[in-house]
Every structure is written in C-alpha cells, then in structure tokens.
C-alpha positions as CSV (number, residue, x, y, z in Angstrom):
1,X,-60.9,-54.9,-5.8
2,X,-63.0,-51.7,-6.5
3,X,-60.9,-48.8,-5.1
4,X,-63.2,-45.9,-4.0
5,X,-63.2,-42.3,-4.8
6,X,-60.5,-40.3,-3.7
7,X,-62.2,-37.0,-1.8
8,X,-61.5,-33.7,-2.3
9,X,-62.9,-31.5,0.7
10,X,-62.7,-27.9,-0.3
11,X,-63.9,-25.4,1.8
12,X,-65.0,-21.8,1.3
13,X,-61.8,-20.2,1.6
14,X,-60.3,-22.2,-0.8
15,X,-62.6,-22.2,-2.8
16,X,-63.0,-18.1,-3.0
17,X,-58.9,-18.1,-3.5
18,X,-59.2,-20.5,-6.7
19,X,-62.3,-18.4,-7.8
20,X,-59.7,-15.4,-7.6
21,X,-56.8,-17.6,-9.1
22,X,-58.9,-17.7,-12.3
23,X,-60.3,-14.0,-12.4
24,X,-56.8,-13.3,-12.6
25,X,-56.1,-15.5,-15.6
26,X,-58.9,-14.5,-17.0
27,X,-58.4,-10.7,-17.0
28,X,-55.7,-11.3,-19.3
29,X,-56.6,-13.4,-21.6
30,X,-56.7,-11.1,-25.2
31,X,-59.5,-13.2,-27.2
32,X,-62.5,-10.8,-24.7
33,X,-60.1,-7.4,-26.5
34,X,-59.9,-6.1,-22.9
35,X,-63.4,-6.8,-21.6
36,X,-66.0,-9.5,-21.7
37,X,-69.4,-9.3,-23.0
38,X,-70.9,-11.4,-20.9
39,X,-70.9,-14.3,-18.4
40,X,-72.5,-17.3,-18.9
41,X,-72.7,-19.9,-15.6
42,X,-73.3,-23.5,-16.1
43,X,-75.9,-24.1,-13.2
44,X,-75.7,-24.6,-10.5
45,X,-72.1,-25.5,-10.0
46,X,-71.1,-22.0,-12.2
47,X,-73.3,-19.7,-9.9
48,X,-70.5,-19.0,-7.3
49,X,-67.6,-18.8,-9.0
50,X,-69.7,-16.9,-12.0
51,X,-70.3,-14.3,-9.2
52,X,-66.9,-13.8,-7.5
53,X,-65.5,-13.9,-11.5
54,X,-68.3,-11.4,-12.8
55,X,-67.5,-8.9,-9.4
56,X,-63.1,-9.5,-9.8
57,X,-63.7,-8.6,-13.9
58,X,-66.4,-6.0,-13.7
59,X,-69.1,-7.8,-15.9
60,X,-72.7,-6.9,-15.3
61,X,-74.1,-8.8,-17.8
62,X,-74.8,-12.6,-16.1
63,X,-77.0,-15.4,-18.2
64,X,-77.4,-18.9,-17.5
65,X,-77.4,-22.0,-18.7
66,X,-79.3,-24.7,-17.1
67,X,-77.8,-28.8,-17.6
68,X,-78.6,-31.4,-15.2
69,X,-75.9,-34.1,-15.4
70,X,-75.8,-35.5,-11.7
71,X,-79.0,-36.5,-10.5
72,X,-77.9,-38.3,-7.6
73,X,-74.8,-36.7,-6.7
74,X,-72.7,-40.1,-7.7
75,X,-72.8,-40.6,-11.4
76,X,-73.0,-38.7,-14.4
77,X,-76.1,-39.1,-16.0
78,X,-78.4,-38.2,-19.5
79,X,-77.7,-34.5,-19.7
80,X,-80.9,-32.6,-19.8
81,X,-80.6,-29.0,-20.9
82,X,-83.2,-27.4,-18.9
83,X,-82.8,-23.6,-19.8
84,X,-80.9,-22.4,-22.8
85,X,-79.0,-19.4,-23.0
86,X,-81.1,-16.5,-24.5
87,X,-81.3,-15.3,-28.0
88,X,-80.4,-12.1,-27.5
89,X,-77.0,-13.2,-26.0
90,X,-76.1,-15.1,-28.6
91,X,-77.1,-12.7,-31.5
92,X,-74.8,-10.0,-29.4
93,X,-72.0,-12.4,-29.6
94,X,-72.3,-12.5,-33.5
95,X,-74.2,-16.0,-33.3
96,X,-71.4,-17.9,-32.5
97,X,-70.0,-16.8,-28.5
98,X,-67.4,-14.2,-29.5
99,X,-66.0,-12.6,-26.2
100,X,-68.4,-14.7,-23.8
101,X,-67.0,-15.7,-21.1
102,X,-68.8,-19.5,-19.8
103,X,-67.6,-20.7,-16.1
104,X,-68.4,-23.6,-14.0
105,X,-67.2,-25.2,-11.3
106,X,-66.3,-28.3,-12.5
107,X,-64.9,-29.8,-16.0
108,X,-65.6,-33.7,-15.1
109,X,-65.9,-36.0,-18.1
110,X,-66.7,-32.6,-20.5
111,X,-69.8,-33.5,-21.5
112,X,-71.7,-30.4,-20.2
113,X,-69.1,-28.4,-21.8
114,X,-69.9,-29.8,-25.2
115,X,-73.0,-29.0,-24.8
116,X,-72.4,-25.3,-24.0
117,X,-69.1,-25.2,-26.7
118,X,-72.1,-26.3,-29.6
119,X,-74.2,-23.3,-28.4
120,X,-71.7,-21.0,-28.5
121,X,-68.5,-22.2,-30.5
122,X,-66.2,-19.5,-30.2
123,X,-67.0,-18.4,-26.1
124,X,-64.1,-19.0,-23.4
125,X,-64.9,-21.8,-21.6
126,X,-63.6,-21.3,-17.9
127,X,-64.0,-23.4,-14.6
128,X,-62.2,-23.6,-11.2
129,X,-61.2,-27.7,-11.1
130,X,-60.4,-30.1,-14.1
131,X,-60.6,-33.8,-14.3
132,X,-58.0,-35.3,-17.2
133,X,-61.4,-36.1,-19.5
134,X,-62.8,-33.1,-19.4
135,X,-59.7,-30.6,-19.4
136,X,-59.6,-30.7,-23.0
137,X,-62.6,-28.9,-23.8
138,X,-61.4,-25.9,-20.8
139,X,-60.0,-23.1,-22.6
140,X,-58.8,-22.2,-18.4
141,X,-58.6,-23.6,-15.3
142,X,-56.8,-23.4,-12.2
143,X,-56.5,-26.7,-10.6
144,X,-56.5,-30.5,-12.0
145,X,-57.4,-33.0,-10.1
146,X,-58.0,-37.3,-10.6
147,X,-60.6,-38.2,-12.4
148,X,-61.1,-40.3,-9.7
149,X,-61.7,-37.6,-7.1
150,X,-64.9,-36.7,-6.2
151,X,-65.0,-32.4,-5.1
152,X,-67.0,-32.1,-2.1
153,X,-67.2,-28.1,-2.6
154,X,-68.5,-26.1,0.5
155,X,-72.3,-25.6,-0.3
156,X,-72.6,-29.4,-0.7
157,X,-71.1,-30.0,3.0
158,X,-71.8,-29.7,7.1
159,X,-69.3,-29.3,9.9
160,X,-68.6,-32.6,10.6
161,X,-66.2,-35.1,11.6
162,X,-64.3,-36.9,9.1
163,X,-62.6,-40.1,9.2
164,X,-58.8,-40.1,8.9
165,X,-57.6,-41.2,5.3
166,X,-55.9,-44.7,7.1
167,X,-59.5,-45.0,8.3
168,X,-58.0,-45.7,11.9
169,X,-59.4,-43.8,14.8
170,X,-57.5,-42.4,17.9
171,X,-58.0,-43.2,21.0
C-alpha cells in the first residue's frame, strides 16, 4: 500500500515569519564579514523569501538564477538551467561565491542546490524549509520537514475547503 504525501499548507503569515526566522540567522552569520554582497534567488520559489531576506539585511544587489526542476508540480524532474547567474557577479565574488548569499524556498532532494553550489562554490546557500535529502547541501535553514511532505506555499493555493486529515466529514 502506497501511502500519499503528507501536506504542508503554509500560509502567508507563516510563511513571512520563517522568511524573518532566517533573516535573523542570517544577519549573523560571520562568513558575509558583516554584510552580503549579493543575493542570489533560485527562481521562482527564492523570489519571495529573496525579497523579505534582501529588505530584513539591507542588500540591494538581487540576481537570479533560473532551474526548472518541477514541471508538473508532482515530481522532480531533468533540471534545466534556464538563466545563469551573471558574469559580473561571479567575478565580484572572486570567481568562486565569496560573501553571496543564495536563497530558495525549498531544499527538496538538493539537486538544484548542486547546481548553484558548482557555480558558486564558496556562496551561503540559504532556504526557508528542508527535506532530510537535501539539507545537506543548506548551509541554513529554518524548518525541516518529511521528505514525504509536499509544501503547498501560499502563492500556489486558493481559499478553499480542505478535507479533514481522517478524511471524515461532519455533519
């Protein structure tokens, strides 16, 4: 018997909290000497927290990286880098990431962060929830979770209803 996905609703709220959860390990972590260089977000799951993050440690200086890894919102599939990070960044960081900060959303299986850690060896990698196969590869994080749970975050979901977890309905 195939057991399915445990669900993770998280809302808006929650999710600005844990965005603020890891600006504040972040500010004092000593490897940025007192201030980041950048911020590289993994799209599109980094935008969000990349922007409460980059507003909570006063970084202007934003880039992205572009990987498609879930094409239909169920598996993991090929990762497909669709836009690198630029040149200029990386020659800032002495070639290697030095004091670049990277954030996503998610670390799932880690395969996007591999990516990303190849790019830039020495950058921070940061994101907001960690799955046991990926959290090796997270430099920071604030929240682990199965990796049997599947995150619905907020700008995935509608107000709906939702079935109770025994699946049995009242009335």
């Amino acid at each position: 018997m195939t057991s399915s996905p445990k669900k993770f609703p998280v809302s808006w709220d929650q999710f600005h909290r844990d965005c603020k959860a890891l600006a504040w390990r972040l500010s004092g972590i000593s490897d940025a000497k007192g201030e980041w260089k950048a911020i590289v977000s993994i799209t599109r799951g980094g935008l969000v927290p990349a922007a409460i993050i980059a507003r909570e440690l006063g970084v202007r200086n934003i880039e992205t990286i572009c990987i498609a890894s879930y094409h239909d919102y169920k598996d993991q599939g090929k990762l497909h880098v669709i836009k690198g990070i630029s040149k200029e960044l990386i020659e800032q960081s002495g070639g290697k990431g030095a004091g670049i900060l990277v954030i996503d959303d998610l670390v799932d299986t880690g395969k996007t962060a591999k990516i990303v850690r190849e790019i830039l060896p020495e950058a921070h990698i940061a994101t907001v929830y960690a799955k046991p196969l990926g959290e090796p590869i997270a430099d920071t994080y604030v929240t682990e979770v199965s990796q049997d749970t599947w995150i619905y975050f907020p700008w995935d979901m509608d107000l709906a209803y939702a079935e109770p977890i025994s699946g049995k309905k009242d009335g």
